[in-house]
Backbone as numpy.savetxt, mean C-alpha at the origin, in Angstrom:
# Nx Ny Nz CAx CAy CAz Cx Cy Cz
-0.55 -42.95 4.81 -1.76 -42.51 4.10 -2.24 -43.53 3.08
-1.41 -44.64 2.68 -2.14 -45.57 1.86 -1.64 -45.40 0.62
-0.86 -44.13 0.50 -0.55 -43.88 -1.09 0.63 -45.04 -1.97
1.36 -45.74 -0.90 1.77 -46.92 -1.59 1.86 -48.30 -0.37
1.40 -49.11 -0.96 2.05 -49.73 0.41 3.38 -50.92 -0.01
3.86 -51.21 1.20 4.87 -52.10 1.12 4.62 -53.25 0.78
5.72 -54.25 -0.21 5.80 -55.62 -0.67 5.92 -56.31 0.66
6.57 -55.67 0.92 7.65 -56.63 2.72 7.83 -55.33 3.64
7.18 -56.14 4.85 7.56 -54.97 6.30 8.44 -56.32 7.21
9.54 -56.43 7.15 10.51 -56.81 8.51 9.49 -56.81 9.64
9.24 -57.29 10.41 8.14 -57.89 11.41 9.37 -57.07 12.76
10.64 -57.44 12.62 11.46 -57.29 13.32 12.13 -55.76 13.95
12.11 -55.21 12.24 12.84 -54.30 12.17 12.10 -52.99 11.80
10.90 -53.59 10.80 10.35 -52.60 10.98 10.11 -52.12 9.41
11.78 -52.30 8.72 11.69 -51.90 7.65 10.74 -52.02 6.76
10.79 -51.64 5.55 9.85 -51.60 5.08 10.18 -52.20 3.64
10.09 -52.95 2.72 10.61 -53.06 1.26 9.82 -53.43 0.06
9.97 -52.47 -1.28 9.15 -52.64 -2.02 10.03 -52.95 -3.35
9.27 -53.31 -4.12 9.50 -53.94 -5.76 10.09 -53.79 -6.55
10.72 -53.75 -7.84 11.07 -52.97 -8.63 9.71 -52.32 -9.41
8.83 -53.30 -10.07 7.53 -52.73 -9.97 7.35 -51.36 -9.37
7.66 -51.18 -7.91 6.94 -50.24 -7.25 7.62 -48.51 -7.35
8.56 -48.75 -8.12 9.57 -47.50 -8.28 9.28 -46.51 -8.51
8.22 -47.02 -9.94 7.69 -46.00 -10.57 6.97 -45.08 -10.45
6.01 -46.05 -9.29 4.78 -44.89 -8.66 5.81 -44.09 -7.50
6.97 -44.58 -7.10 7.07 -43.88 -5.57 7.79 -42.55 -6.76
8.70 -42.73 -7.57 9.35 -41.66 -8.42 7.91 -40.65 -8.48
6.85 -41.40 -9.11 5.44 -40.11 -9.35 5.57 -39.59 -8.29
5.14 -39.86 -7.08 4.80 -39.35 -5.91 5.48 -38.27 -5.47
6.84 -39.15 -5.62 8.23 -37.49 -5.66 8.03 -36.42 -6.35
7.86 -36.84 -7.66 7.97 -35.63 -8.68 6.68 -34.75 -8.76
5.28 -35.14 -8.18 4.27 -34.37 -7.81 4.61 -33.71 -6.39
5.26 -34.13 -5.22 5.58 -33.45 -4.36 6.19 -31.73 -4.05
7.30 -32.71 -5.71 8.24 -31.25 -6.17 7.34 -30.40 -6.42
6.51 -30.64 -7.25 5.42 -29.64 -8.18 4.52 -29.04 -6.79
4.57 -29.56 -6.21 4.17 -28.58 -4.47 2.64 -28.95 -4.29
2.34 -30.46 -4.65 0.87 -30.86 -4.59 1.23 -32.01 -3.39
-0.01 -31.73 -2.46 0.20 -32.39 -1.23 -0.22 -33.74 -1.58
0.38 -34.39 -0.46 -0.34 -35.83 -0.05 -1.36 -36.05 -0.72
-2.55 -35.60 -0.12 -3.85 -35.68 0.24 -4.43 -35.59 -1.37
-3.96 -34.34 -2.01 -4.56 -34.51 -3.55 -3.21 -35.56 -4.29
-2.27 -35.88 -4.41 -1.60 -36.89 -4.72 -2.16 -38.24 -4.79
-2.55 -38.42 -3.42 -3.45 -39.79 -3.45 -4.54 -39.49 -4.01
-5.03 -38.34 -3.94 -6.68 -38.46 -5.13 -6.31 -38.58 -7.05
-5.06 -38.22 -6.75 -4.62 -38.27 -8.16 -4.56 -39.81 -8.63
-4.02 -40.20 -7.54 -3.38 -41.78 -7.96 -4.27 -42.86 -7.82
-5.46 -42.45 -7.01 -6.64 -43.57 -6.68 -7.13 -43.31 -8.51
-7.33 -42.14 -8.99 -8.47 -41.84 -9.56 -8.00 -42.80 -11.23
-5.93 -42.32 -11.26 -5.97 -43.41 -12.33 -5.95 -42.43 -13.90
-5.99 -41.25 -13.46 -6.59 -40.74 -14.95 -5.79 -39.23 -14.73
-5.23 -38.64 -16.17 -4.19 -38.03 -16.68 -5.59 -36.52 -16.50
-6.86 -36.97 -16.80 -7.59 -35.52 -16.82 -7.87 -35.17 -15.03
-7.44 -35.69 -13.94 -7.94 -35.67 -12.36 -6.45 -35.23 -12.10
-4.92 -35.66 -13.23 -3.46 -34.87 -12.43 -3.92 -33.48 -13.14
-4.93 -33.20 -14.17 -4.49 -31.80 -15.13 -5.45 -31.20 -14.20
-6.20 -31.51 -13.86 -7.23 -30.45 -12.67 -6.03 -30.06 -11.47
-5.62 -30.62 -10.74 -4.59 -30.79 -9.42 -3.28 -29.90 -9.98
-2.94 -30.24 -11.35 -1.68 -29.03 -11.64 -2.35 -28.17 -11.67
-3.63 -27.59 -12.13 -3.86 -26.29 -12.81 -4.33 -25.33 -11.23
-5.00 -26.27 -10.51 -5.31 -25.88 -9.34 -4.04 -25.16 -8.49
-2.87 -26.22 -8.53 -1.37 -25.69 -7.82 -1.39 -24.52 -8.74
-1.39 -24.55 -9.79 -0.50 -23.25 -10.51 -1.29 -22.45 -10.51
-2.91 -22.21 -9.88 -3.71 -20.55 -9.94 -2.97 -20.37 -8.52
-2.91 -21.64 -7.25 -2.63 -21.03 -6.02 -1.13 -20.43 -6.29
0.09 -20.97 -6.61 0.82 -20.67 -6.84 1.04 -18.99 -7.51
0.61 -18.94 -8.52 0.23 -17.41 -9.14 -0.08 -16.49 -8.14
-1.05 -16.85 -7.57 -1.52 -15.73 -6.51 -0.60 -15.92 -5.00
0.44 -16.67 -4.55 0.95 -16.44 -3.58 2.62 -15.77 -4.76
2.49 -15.77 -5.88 3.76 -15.06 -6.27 3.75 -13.61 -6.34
1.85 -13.25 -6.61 1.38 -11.91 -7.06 1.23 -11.14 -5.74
0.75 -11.90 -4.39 1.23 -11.57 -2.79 2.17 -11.05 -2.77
3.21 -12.02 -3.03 5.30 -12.10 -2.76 5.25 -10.65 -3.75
4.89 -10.44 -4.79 5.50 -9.05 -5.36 5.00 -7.85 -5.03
3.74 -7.80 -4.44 3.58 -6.73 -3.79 4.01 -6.68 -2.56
4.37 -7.60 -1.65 4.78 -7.51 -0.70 6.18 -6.93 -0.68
6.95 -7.26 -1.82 8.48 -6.21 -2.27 7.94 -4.94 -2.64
7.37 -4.81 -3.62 6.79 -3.18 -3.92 6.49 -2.51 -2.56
5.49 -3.12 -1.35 5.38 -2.50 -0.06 6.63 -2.33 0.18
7.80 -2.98 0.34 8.71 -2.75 1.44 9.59 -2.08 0.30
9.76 -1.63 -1.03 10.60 -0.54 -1.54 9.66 0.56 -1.55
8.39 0.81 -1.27 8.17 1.72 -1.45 8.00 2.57 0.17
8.06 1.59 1.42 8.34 2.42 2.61 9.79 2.66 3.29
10.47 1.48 2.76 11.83 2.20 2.21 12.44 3.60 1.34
11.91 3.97 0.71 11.94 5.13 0.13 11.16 6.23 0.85
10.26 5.77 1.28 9.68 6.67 1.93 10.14 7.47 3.59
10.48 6.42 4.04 11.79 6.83 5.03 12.66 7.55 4.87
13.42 6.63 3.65 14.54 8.18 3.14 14.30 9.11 2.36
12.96 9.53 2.25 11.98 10.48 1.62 12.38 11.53 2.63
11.78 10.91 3.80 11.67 11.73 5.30 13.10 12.13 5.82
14.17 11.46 5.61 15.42 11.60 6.42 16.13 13.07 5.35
15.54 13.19 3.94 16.20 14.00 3.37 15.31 15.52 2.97
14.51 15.15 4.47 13.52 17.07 4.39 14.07 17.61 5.61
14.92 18.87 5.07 15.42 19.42 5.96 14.28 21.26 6.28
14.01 21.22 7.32 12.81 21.89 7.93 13.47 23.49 7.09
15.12 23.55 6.98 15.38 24.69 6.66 15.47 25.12 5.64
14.95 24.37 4.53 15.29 24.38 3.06 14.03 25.42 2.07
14.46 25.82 1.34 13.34 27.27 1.11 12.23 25.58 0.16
11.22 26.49 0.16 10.15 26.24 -1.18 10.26 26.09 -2.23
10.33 24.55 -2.85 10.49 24.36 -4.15 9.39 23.58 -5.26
9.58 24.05 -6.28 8.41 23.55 -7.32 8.69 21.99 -8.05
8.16 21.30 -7.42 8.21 19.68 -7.92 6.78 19.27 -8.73
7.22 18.32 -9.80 6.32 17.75 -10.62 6.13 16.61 -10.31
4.79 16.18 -9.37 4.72 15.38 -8.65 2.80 14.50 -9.84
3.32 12.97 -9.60 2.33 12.08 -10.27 0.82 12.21 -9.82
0.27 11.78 -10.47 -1.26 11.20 -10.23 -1.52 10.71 -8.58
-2.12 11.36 -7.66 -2.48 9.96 -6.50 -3.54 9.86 -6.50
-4.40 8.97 -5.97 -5.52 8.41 -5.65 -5.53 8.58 -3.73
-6.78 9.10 -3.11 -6.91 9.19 -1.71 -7.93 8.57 -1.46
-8.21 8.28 0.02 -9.92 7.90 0.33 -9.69 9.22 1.73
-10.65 10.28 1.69 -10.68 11.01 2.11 -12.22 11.11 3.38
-12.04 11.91 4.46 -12.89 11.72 5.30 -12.72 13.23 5.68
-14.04 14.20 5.18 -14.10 15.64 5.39 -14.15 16.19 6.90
-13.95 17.19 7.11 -13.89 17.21 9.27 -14.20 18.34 9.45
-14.43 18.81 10.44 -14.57 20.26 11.49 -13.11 20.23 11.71
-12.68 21.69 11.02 -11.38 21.87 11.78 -11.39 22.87 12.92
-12.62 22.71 13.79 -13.14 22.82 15.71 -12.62 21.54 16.26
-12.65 20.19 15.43 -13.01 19.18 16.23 -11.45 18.34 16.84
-11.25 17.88 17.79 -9.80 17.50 18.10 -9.38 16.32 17.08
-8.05 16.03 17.01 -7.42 15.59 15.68 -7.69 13.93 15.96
-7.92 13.64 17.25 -8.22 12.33 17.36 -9.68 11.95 17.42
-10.65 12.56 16.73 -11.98 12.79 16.55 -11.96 12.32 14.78
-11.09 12.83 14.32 -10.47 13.46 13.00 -10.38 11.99 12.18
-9.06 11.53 13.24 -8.46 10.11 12.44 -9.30 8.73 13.17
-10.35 9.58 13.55 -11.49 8.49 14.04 -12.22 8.02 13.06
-13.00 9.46 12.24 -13.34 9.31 11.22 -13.01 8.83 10.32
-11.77 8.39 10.05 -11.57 8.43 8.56 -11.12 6.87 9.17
-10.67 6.68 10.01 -10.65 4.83 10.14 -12.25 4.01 10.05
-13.02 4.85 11.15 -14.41 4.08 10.36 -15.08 4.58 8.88
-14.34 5.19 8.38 -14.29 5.23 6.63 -13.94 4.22 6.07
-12.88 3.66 6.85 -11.95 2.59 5.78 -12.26 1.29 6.42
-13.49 1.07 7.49 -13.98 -0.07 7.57 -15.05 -0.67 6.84
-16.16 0.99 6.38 -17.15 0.33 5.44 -16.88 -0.76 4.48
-17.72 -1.23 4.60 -17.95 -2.77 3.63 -17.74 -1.97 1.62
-18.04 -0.67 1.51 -17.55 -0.52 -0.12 -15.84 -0.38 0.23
-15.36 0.30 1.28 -14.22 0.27 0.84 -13.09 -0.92 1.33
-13.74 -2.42 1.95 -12.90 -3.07 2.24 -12.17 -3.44 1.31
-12.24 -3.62 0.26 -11.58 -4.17 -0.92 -10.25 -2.89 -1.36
-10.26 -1.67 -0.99 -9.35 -1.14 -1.25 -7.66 -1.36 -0.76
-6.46 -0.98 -1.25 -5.51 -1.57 -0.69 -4.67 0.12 -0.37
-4.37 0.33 0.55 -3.61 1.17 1.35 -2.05 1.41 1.12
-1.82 2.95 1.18 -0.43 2.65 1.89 -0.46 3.33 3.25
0.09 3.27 4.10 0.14 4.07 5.27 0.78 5.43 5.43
0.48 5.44 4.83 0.53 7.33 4.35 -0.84 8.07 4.31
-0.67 8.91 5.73 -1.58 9.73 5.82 -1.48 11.64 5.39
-2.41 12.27 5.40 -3.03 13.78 5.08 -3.72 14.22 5.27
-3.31 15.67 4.97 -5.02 16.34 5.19 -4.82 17.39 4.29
-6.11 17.78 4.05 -6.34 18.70 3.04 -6.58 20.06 3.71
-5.85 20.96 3.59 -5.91 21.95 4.49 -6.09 23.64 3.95
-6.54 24.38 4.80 -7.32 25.70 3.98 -5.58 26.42 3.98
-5.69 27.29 2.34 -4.85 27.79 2.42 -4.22 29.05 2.90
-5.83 29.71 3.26 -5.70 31.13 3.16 -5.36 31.41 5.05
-6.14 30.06 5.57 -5.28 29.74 7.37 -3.86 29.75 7.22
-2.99 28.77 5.94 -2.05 28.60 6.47 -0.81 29.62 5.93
-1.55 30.22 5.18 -0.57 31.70 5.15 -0.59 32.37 6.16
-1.64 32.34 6.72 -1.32 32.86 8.46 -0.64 32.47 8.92
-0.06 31.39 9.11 0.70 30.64 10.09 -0.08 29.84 10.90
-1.54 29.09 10.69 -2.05 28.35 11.20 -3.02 27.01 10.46
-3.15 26.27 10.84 -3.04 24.75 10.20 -5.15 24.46 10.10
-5.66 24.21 9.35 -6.99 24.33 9.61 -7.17 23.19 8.65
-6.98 21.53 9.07 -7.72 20.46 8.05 -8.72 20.87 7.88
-9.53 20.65 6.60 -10.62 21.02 6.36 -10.95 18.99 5.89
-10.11 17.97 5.25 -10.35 16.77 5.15 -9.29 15.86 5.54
-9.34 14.84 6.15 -8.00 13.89 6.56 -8.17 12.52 5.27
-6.84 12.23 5.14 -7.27 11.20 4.13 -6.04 10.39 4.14
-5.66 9.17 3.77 -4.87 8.32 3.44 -4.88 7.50 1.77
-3.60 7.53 1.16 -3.03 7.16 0.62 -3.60 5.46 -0.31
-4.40 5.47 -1.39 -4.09 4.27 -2.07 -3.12 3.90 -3.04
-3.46 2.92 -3.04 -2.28 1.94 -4.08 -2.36 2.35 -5.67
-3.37 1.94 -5.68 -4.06 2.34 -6.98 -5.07 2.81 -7.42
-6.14 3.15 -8.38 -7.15 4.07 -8.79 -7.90 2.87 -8.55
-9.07 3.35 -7.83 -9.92 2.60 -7.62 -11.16 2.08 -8.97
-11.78 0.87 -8.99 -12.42 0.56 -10.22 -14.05 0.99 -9.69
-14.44 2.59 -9.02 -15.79 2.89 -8.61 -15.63 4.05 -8.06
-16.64 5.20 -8.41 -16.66 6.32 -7.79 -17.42 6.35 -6.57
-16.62 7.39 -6.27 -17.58 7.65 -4.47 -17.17 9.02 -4.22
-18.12 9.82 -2.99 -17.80 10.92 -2.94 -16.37 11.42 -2.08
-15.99 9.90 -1.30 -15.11 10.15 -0.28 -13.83 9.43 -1.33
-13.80 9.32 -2.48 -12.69 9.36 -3.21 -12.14 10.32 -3.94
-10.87 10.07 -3.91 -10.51 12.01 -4.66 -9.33 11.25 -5.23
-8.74 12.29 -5.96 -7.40 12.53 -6.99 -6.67 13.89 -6.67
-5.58 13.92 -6.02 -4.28 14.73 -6.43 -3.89 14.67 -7.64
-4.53 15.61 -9.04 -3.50 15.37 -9.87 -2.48 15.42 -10.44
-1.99 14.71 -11.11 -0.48 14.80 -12.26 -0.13 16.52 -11.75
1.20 17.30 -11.56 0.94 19.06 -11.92 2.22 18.93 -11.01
2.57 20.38 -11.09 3.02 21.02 -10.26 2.91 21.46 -9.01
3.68 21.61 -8.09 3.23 21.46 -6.71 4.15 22.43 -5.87
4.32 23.21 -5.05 5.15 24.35 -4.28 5.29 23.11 -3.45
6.41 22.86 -2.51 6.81 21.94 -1.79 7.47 22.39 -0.85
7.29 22.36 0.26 8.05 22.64 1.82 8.03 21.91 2.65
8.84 21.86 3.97 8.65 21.08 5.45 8.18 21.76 6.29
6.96 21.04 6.80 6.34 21.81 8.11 5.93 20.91 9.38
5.42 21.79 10.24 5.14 20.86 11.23 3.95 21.18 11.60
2.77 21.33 11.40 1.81 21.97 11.11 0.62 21.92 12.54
0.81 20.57 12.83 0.26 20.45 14.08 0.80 21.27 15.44
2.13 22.05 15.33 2.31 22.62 15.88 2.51 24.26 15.54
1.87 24.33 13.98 1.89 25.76 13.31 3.30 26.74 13.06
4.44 25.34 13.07 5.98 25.55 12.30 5.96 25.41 11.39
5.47 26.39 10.33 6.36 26.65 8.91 6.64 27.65 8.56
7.35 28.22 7.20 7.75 29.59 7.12 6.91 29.91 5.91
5.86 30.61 6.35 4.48 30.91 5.73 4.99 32.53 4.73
6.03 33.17 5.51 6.73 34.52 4.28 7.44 33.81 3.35
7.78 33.00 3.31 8.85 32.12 1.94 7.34 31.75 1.18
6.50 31.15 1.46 5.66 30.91 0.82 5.03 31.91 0.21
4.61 33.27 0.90 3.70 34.55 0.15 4.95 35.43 -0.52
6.16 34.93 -0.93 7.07 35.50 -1.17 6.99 34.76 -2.48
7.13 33.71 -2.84 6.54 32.50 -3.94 5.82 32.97 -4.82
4.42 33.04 -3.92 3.02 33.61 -5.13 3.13 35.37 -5.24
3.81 35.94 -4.77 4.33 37.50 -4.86 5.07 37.76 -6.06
5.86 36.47 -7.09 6.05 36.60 -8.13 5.34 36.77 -9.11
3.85 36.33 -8.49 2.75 36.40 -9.66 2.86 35.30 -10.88
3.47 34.22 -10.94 3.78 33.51 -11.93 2.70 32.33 -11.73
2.21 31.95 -10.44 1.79 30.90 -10.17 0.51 31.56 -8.88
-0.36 30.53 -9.28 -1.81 30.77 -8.37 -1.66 29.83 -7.51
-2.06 29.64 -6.72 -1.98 28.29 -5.62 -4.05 27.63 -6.08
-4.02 26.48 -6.10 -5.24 25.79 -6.25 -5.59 25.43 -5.01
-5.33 24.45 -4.79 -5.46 23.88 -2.90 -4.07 23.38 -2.99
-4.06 23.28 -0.97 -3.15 22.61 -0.61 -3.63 21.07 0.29
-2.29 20.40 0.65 -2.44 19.50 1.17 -1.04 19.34 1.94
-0.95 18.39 2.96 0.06 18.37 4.08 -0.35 16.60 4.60
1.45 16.10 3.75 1.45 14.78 3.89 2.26 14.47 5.09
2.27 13.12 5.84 2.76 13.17 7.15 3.73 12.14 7.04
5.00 12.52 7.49 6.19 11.40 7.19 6.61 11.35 8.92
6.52 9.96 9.39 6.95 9.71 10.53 8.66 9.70 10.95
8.87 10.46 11.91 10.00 10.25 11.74 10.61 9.80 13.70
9.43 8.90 13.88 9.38 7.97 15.59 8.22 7.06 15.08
8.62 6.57 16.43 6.91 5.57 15.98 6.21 5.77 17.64
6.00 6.67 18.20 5.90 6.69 19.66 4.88 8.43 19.65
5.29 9.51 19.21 4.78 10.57 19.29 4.53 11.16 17.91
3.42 11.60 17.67 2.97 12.12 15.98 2.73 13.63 16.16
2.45 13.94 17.16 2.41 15.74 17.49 3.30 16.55 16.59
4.28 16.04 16.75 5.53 17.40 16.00 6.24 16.44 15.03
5.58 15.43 14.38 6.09 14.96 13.18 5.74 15.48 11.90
7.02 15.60 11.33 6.91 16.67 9.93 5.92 16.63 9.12
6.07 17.10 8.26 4.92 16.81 6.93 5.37 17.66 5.55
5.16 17.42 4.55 5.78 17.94 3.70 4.40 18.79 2.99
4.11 20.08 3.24 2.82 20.60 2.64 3.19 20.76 0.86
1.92 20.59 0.45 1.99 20.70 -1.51 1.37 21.51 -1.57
1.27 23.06 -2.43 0.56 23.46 -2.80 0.37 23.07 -4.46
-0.86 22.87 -4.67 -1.19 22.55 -6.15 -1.04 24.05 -6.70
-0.11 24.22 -8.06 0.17 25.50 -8.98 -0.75 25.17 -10.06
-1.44 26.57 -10.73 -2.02 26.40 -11.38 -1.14 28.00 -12.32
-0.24 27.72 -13.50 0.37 28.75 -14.33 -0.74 29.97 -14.59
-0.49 31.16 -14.23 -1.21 32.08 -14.54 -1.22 32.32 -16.12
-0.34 32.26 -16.76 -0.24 32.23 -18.35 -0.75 30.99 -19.31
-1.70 30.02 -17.83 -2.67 28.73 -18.49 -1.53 28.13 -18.37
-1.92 26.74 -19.23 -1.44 25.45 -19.31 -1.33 24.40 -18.58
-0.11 23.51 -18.03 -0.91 22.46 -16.88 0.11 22.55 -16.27
């Protein structure tokens, strides 16, 4: 590339040999290499001669740098948080009664439906939701839901009324197809809903104490194949709202 050249090239051999003079620049060359600045801006560094053309070229490495470290850490946060989420799934046992968990803040991007319409109509919708151009900028987890009527599924039958998936974080813009699960209390069970398996008397046995109102529910989907989603579990929430007030 020109970035140093040789005192002496061996005609013969090939070799190549340079100066004592020449040490100094090949040492630079190294020690900008380390610093993870290529060739190509190296030699623009070294043609140019000037200490303010290396401080542009470091500062440049160290924004790219920053942002492939701020990649690298969410890319661990992704993989502990579907790690957990796996053994989220491995530790819902379908037979376990209804329990009251204090579950965080989420953020959804939600896509409302006909619950007439078939379920692959459903998660049609809500993928060309998440192609519009406002929500490309959003970041996902693959965790899907639906928001489902409650007064169906005390029947014993499953009626999405919205399908939605899972963000990262609170988005910086309102929209109507954004929502919040909030901060609260939550009735918690395993169901299978797409096939209208849950135990819907443990549940009216719950609000029969009269202690707690149900607000809405929702029914999150934990894979537990990667081949058939029909009779994969889901863990339904009902949102509690204390009849004696408070949160």
């Amino acid at each position: 590339m020109g970035l140093i050249e040789p005192a002496h090239i061996n005609m013969k051999t090939g070799y190549r040999f340079y100066t004592q003079e020449q040490f100094h620049r090949i040492d630079r060359i190294h020690y900008l290499k380390s610093l993870g600045l290529q060739l190509k801006e190296i030699k623009n560094i070294m043609a140019a001669g000037q200490v303010d053309r290396l401080q542009y070229f470091l500062r440049k490495n160290l924004a790219s740098r920053q942002k492939d470290m701020d990649n690298l850490k969410e890319q661990i946060s992704d993989l502990k948080w579907y790690i957990e989420y796996f053994a989220y799934m491995d530790n819902l046992n379908p037979n376990s009664p209804p329990r009251v968990s204090r579950l965080e803040e989420r953020f959804i991007l939600k896509a409302p439906c006909d619950p007439r319409e078939p379920f692959t109509d459903i998660e049609l919708r809500l993928t060309k939701l998440r192609s519009l151009d406002e929500f490309k900028s959003l970041r996902y987890r693959r965790h899907y839901g639906f928001m489902i009527d409650f007064t169906d599924m005390m029947n014993q039958h499953f009626t999405p009324t919205a399908a939605y998936i899972f963000l990262k974080m609170k988005p910086d813009f309102e929209s109507q197809y954004i929502d919040t699960l909030p901060e609260g209390l939550y009735l918690c069970f395993t169901a299978r809903p797409r096939l209208d398996l849950w135990n819907s008397g443990e549940v009216r046995e719950f609000f029969n104490t009269g202690e707690f109102t149900p607000v809405f529910a929702v029914a999150n989907e934990y894979e537990d194949n990667l081949v058939e989603y029909t009779a994969t579990p889901y863990e339904a929430q009902i949102y509690l709202r204390p009849k004696t007030g408070g949160n």
